[in-house]
Backbone as CSV, one residue per row, in Angstrom:
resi,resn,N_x,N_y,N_z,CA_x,CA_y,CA_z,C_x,C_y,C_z
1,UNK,26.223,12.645,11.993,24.793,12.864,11.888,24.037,11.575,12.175
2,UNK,24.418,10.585,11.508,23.615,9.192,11.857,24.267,8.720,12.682
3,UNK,24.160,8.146,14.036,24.675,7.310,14.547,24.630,5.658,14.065
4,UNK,24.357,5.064,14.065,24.216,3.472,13.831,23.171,3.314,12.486
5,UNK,24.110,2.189,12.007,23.092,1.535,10.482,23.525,0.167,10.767
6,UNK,22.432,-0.449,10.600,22.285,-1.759,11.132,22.045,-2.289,9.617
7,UNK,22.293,-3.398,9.054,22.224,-4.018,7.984,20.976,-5.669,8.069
8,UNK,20.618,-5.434,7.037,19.428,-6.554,7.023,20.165,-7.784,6.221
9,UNK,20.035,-9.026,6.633,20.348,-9.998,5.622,19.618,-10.583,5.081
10,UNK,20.043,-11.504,4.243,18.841,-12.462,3.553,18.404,-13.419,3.994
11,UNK,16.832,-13.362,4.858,16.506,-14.667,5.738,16.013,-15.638,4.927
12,UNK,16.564,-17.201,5.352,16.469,-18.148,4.778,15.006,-18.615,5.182
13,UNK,14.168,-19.113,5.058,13.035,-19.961,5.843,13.165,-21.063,5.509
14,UNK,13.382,-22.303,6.255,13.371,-23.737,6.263,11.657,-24.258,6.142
15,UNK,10.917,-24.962,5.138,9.733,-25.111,5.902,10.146,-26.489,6.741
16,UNK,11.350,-27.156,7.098,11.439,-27.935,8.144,11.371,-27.369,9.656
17,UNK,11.769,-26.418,9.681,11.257,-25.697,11.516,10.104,-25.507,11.093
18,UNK,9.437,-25.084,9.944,7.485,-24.621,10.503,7.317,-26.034,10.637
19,UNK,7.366,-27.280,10.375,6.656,-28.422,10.264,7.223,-29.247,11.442
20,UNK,7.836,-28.748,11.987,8.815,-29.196,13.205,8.202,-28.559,14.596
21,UNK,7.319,-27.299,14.509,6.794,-26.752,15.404,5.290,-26.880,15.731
22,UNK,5.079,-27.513,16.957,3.531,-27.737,16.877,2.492,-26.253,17.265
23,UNK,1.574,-26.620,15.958,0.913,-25.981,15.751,-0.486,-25.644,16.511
24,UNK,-1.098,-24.643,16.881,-2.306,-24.561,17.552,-2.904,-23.299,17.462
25,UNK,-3.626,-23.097,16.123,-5.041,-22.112,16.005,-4.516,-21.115,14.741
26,UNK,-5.314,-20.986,13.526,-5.251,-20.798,12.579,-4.080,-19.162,12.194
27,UNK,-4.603,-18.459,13.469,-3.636,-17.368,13.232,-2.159,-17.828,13.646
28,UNK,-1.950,-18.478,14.574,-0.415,-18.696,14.810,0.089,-18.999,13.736
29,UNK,-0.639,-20.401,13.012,-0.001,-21.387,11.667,-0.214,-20.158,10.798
30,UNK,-0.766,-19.205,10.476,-0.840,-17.980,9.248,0.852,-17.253,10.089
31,UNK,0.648,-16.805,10.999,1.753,-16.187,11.540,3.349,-16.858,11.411
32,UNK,2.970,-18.098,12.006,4.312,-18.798,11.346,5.048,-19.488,10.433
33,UNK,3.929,-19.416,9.251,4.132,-19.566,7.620,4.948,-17.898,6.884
34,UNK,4.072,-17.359,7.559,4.428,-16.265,6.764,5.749,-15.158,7.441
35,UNK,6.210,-15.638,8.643,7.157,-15.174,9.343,6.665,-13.272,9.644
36,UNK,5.470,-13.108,10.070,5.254,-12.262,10.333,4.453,-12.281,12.070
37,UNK,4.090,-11.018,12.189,3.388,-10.894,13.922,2.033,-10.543,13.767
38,UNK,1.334,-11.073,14.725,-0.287,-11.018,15.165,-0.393,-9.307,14.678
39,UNK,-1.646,-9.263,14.178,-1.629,-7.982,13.392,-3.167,-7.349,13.171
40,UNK,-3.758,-6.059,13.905,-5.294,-5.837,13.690,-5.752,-6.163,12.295
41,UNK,-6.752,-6.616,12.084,-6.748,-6.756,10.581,-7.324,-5.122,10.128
42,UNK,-8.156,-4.380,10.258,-8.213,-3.175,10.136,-6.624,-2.072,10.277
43,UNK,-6.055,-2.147,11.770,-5.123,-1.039,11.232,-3.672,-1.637,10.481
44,UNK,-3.369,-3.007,10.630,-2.186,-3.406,10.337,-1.442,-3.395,11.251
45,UNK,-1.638,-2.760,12.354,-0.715,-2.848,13.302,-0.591,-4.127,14.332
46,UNK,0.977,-4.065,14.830,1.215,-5.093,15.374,0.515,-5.047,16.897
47,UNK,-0.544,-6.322,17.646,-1.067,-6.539,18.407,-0.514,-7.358,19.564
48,UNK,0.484,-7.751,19.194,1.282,-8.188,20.808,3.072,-8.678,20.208
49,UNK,3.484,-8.783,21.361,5.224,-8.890,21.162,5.579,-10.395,20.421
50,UNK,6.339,-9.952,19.374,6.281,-11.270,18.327,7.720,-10.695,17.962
51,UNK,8.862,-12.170,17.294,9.646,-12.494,16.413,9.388,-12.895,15.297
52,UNK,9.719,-11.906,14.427,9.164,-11.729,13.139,10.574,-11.528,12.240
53,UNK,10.330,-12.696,10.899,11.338,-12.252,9.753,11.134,-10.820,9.479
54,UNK,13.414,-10.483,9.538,13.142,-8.791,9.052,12.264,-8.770,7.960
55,UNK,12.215,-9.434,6.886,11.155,-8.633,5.686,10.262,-8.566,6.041
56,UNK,9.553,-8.850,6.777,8.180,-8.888,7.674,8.118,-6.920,7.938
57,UNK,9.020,-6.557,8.627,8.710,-5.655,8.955,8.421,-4.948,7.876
58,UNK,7.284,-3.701,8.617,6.446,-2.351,8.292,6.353,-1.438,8.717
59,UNK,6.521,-0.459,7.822,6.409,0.993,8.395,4.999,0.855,9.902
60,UNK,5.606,1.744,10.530,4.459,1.815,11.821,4.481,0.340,12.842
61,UNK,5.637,-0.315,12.411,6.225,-1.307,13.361,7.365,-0.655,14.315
62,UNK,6.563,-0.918,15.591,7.794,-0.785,16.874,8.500,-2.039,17.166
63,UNK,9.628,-1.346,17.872,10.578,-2.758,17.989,10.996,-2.351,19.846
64,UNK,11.476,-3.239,20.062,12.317,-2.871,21.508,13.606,-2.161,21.442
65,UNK,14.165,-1.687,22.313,15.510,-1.134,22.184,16.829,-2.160,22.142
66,UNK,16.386,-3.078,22.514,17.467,-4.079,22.526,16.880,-5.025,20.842
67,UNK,16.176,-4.175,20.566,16.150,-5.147,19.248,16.962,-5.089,17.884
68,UNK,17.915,-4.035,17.763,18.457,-3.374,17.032,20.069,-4.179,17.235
69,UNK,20.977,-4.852,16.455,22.067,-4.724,16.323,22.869,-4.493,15.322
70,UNK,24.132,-4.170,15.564,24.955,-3.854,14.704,26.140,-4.840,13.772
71,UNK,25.016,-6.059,13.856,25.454,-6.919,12.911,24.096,-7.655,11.622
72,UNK,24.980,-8.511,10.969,23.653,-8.642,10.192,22.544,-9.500,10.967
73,UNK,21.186,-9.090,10.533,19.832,-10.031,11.599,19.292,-10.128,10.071
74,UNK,18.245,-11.284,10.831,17.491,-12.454,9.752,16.330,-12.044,10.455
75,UNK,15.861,-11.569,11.633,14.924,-11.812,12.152,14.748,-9.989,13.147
76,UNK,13.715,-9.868,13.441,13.514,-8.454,14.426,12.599,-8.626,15.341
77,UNK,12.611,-8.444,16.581,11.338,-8.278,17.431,10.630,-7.011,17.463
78,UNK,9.358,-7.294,17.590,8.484,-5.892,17.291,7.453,-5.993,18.753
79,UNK,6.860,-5.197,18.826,5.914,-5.001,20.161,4.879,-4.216,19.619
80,UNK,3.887,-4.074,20.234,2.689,-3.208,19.994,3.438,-1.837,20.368
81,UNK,2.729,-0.278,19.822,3.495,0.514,19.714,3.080,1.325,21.116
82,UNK,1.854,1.025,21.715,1.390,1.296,23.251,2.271,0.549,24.027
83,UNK,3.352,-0.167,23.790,4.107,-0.651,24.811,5.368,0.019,24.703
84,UNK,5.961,0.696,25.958,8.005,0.707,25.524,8.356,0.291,24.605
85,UNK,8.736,1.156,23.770,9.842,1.016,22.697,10.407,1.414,22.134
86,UNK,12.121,1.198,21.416,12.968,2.373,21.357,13.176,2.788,20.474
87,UNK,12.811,1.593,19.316,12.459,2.309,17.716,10.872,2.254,17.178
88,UNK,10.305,3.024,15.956,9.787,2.509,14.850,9.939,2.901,13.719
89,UNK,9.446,2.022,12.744,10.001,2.167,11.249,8.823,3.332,11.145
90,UNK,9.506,4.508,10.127,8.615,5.196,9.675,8.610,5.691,8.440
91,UNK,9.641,5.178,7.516,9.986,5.085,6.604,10.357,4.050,5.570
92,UNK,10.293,3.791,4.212,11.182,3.123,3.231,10.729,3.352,2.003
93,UNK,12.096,2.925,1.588,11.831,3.026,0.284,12.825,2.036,-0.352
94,UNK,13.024,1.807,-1.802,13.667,1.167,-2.730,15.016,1.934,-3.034
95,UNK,16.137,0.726,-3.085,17.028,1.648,-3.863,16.882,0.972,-5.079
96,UNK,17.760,1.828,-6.091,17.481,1.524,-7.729,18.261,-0.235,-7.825
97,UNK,18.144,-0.032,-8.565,18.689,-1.652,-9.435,19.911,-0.978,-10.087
98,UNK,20.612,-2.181,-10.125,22.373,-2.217,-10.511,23.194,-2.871,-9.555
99,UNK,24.131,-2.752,-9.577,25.633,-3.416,-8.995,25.104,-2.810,-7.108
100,UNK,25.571,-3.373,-6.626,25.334,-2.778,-5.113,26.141,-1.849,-4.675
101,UNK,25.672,-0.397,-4.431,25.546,0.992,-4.296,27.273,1.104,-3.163
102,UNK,27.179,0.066,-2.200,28.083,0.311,-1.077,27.781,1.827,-0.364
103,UNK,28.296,1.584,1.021,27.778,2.350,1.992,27.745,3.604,1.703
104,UNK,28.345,4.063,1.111,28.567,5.838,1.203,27.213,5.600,0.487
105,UNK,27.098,5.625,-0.654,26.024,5.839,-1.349,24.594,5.076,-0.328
106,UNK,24.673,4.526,-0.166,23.306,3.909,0.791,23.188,4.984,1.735
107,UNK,24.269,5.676,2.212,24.372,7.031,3.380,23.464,8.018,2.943
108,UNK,23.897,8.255,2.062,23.665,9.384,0.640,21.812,9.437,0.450
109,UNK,21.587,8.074,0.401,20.250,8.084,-0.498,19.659,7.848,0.565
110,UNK,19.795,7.260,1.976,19.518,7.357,3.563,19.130,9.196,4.125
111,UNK,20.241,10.128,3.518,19.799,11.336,4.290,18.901,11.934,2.984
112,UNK,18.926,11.851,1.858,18.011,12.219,0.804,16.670,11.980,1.113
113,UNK,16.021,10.602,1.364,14.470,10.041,1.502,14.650,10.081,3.223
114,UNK,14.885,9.980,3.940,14.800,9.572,5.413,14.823,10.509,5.938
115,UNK,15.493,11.928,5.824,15.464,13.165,6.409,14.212,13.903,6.139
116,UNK,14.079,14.105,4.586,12.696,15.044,4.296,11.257,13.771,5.234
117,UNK,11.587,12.235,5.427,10.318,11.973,5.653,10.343,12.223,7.081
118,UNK,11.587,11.772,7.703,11.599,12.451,8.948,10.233,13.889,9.694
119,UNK,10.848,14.911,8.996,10.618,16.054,8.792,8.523,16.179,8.433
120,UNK,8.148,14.978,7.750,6.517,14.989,7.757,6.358,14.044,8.547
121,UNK,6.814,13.161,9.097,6.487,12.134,10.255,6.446,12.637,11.601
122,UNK,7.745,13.272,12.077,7.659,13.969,13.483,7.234,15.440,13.311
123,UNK,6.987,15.943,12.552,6.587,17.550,12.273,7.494,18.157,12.835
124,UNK,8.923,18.137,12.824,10.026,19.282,12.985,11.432,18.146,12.412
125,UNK,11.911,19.428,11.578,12.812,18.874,11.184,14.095,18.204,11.956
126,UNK,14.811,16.942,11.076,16.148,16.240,11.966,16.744,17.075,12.876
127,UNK,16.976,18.059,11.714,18.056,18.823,12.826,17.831,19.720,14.180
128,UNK,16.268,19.746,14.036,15.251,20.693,15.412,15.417,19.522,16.148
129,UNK,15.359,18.757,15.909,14.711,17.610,16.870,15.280,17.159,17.837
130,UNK,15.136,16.551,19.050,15.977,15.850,20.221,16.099,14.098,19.403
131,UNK,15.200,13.602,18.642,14.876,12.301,18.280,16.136,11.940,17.138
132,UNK,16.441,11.076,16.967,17.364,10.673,15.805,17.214,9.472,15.090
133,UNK,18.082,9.038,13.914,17.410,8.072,13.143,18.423,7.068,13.023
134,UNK,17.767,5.340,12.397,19.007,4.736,12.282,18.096,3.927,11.022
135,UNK,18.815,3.159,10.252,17.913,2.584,8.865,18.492,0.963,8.991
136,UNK,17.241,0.002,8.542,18.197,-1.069,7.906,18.509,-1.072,6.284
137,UNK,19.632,-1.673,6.013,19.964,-1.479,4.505,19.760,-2.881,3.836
138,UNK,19.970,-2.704,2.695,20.878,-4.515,2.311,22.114,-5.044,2.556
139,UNK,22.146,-5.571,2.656,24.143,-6.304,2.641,24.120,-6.714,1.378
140,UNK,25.376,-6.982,1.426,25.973,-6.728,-0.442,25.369,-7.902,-1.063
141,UNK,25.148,-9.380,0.067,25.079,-10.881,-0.202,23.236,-10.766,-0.317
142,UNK,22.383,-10.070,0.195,21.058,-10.153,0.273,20.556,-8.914,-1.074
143,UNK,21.421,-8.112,-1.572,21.250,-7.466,-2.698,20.957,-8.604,-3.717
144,UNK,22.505,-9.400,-4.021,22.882,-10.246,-4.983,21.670,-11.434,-4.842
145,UNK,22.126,-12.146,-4.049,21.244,-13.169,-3.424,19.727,-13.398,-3.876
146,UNK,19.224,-12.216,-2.629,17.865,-11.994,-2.727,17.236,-10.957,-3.635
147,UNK,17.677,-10.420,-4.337,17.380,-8.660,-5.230,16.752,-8.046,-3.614
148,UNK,17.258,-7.979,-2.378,16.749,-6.929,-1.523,17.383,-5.744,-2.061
149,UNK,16.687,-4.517,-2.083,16.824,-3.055,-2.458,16.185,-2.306,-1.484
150,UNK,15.649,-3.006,-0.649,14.864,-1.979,0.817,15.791,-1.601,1.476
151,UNK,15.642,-0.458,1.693,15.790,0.841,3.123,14.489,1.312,4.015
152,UNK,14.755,0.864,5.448,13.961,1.040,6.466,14.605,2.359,7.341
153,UNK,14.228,3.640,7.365,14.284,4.510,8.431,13.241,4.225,10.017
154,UNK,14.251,4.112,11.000,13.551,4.105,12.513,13.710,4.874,12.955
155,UNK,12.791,5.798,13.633,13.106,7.277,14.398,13.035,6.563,15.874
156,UNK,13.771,6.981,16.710,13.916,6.959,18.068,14.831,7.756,19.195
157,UNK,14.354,8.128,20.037,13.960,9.122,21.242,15.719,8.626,22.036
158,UNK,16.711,9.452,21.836,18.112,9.018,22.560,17.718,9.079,24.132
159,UNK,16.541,9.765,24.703,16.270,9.759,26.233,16.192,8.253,27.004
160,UNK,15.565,7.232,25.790,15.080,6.240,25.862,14.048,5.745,25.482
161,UNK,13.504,4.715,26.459,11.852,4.149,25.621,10.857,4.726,25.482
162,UNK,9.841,4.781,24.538,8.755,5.801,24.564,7.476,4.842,24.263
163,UNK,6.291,5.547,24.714,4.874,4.464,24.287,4.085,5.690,23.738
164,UNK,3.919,4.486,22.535,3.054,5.649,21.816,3.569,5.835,20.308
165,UNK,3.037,6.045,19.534,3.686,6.667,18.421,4.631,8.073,18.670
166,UNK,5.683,7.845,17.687,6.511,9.235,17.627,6.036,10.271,16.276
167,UNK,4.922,9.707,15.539,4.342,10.360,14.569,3.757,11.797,15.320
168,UNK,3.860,12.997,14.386,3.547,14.121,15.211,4.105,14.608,16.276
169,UNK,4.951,13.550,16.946,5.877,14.376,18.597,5.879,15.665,18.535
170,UNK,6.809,16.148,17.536,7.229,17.565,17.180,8.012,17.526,18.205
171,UNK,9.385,16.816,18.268,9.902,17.064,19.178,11.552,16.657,18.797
């Protein structure tokens, strides 16, 4: 049912690379303090192609298709969602607190919250759909580490790249 789960790690931030990088105009230095991307201030959405710490990311963030791997990332590229692209987040949520769940159970609580939101995000359910999903999780070291407990669901189009939101497709 799921093809690919990509795992999030725990990104470190040095403030020796921000102070190491020259700076020029108040949004970049906001942007590269806070390891996030140029962003409307009204919708939140992302306004041009930026490398952004994974915790950065947000629901209604697109990414490229090559932005996704199947090892652990510290970091994600995102794009405006009017441009090609092969995922976006349209989902998350928290998992509970305790000992770290390990995969089956992260699977588990992945098709529980990610399917029904599926299902109000694209208006037809997983299993109608041509579109499919992939999530980032925690790793066992960014649970412990960092208390990360986020789960990110990305819906994306197996045809390929799409522009535009996939909210409503119905497809």
């Amino acid at each position: 049912m799921m093809k690919l789960r990509t795992r999030r790690a725990l990104a470190l931030a040095g403030s020796a690379v921000a102070l190491s990088i020259a700076l020029s105009g108040c949004s970049t230095i906001s942007n590269l303090i806070s390891g996030d991307a140029p962003r409307d201030e009204e919708t939140n959405q992302v306004t041009e192609e930026a490398e952004i710490d994974i915790f950065s990311l947000k629901v209604g963030d697109c990414m490229p298709a090559d932005a996704i791997s199947e090892t652990e990332q510290t970091d994600a590229s995102v794009v405006p969602c009017s441009e090609p692209h092969g995922y976006e987040v349209y989902h998350e949520f928290e998992l509970a607190d305790g000992e770290f769940p390990g995969a089956d159970a992260i699977q588990a609580e992945v098709e529980a919250q990610c399917l029904p939101a599926f299902d109000a995000f694209v208006g037809l359910p997983f299993e109608e759909s041509a579109l499919d999903i992939t999530w980032y999780e925690p790793t066992e070291s960014s649970w412990t580490e960092g208390d990360d407990r986020l789960v990110q669901c990305l819906v994306y189009d197996t045809a390929g790249d799409v522009e535009g939101t996939l909210k409503g497709a119905a497809r």
